[in-house]
C-alpha positions as CSV (number, residue, x, y, z in Angstrom):
1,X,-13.1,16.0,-7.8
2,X,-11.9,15.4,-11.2
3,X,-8.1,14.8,-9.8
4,X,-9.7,12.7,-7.5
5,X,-11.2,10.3,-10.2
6,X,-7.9,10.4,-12.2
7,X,-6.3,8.8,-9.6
8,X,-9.1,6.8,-8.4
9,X,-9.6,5.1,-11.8
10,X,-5.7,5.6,-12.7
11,X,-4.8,2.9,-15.5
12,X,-8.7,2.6,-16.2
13,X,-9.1,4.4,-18.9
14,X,-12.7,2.7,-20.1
15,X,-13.9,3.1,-16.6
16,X,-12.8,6.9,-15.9
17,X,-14.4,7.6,-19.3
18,X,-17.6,6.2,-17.9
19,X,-17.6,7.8,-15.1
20,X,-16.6,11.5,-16.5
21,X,-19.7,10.8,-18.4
22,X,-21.7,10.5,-15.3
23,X,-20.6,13.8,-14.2
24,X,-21.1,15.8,-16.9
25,X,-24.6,14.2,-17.7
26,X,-25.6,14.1,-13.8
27,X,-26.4,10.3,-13.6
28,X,-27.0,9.3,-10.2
29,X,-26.1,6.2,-8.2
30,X,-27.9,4.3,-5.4
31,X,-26.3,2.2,-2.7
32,X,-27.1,-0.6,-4.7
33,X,-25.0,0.6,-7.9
34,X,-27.6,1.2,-10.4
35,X,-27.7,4.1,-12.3
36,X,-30.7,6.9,-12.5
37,X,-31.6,9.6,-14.4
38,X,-33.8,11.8,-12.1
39,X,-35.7,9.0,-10.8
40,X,-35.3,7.1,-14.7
41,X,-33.7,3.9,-13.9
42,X,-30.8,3.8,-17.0
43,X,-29.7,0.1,-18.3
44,X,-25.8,-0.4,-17.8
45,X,-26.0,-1.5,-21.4
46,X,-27.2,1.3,-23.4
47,X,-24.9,3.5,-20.9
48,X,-22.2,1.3,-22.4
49,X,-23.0,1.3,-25.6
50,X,-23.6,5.1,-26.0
51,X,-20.1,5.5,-24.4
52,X,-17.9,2.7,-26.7
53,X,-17.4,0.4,-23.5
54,X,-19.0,-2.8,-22.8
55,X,-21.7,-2.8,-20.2
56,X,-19.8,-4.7,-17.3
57,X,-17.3,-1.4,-17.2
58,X,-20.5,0.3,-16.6
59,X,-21.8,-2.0,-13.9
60,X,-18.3,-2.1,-11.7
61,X,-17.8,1.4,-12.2
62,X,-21.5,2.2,-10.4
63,X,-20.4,-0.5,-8.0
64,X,-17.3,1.0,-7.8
65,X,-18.5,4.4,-6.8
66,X,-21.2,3.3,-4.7
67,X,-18.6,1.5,-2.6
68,X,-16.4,4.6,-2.3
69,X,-17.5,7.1,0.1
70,X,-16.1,10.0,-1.5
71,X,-17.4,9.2,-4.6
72,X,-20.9,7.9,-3.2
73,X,-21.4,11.5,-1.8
74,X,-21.2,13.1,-5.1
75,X,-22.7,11.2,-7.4
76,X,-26.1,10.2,-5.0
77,X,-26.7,14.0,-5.3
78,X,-26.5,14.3,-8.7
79,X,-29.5,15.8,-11.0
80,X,-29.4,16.6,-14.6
81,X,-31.0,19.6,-15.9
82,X,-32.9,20.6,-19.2
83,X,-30.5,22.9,-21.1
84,X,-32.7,24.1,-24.1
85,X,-30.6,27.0,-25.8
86,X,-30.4,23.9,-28.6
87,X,-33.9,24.5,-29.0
88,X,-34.6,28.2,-28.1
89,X,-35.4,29.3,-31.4
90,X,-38.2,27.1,-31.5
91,X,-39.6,29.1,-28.5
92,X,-38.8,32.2,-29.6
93,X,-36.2,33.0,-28.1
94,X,-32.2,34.2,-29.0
95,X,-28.9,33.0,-27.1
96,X,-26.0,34.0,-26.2
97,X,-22.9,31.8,-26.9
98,X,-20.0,32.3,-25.3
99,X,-16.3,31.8,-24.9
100,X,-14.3,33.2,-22.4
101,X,-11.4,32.0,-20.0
102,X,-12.8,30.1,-17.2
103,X,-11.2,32.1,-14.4
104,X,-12.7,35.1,-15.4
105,X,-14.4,36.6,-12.5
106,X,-17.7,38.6,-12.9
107,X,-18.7,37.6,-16.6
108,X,-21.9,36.5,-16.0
109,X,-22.6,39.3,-14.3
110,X,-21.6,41.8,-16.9
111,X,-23.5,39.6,-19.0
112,X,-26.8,40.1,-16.8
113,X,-25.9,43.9,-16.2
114,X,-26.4,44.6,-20.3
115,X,-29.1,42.3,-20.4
116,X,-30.8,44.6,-17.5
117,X,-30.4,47.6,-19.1
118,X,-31.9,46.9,-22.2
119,X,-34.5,45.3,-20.2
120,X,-34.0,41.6,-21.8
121,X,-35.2,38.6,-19.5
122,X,-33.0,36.0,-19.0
123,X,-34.6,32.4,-19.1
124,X,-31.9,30.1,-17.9
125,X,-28.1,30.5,-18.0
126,X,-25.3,27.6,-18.2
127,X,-21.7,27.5,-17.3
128,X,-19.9,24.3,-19.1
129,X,-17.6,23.3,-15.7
130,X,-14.2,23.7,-17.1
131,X,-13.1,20.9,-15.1
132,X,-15.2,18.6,-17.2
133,X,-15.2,20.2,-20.7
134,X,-12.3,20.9,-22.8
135,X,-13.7,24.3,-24.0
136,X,-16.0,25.4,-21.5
137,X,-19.1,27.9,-22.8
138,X,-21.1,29.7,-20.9
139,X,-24.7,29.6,-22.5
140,X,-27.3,32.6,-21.8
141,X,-31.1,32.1,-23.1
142,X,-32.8,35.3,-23.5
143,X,-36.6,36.0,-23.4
144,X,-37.7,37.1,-27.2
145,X,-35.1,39.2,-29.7
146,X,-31.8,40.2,-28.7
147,X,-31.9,44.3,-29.2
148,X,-29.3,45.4,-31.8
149,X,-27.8,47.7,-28.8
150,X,-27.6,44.9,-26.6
151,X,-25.7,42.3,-29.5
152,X,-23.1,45.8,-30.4
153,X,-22.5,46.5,-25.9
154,X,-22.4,42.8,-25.2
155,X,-19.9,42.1,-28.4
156,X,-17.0,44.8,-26.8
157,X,-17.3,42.6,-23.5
158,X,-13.4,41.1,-22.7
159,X,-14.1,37.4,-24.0
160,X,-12.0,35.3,-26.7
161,X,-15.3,34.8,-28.2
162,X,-19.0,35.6,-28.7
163,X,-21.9,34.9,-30.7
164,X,-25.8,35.0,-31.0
165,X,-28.6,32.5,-32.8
């Protein structure tokens, strides 16, 4: 998808910033163009201004993408989601922040596996698409207090790097 948008909004840089955006937040278009968060109607000009363009690049590009088939498909499903490891702490809870290369196959699992057998919970988990972030994490919210057993087996897990709040 992203290639498709790079050559889609080739030589518009304002408008292929805008509509990155839109990916990576999960704003949703209708047929008519506007713009949605969940079912939050989002003015084109605070969209704008939060993203350094004015709010008619906004406006076409919604336009642009409801008008485009391709693009209409994708982004009339899109739905953001609450990540809260920002806030975790305040819920008592740790997380797991980590670093690894994005073709790694099984990590989460792993992950989950060490979890499991130090019988942690796992309250929500988060992949950063590595198509749409420059240095994708993978985020892992843990019920309560990471076990000191658990930090030391899930520390000599084969990722560039790994930390805990």
């Amino acid at each position: 998808m992203l290639q498709y948008l790079e050559e889609r909004f080739a030589g518009q840089r304002a408008k292929l910033r805008v509509v990155s955006a839109m990916l990576r937040i999960g704003v949703r278009v209708d047929g008519e163009g506007r713009l949605y968060c969940d079912s939050i109607e989002l003015a084109p000009a605070k969209m704008g201004r939060a993203m350094g363009v004015d709010r008619r690049v906004v406006i076409e590009t919604a336009r642009e993408i409801a008008d485009d088939p391709k693009l209409f498909a994708v982004f009339s499903s899109l739905f953001p989601i609450s990540n809260v490891s920002r806030a975790a702490k305040h819920f008592g809870h740790d997380v797991i922040e980590i670093d690894a290369d994005p073709n790694t196959v099984g990590l989460t699992a792993k992950v989950a596996s060490v979890l499991a057998r130090h019988k942690v919970g796992i309250r929500q988990i988060i992949t950063d698409d590595p198509d749409l972030y420059p240095e994708p994490k993978m985020m892992v919210v843990v019920e309560g207090r990471l076990p000191r057993k658990a930090v030391e087996e899930l520390r000599s897990l084969d990722v560039q790097a790994i930390s805990f709040r």
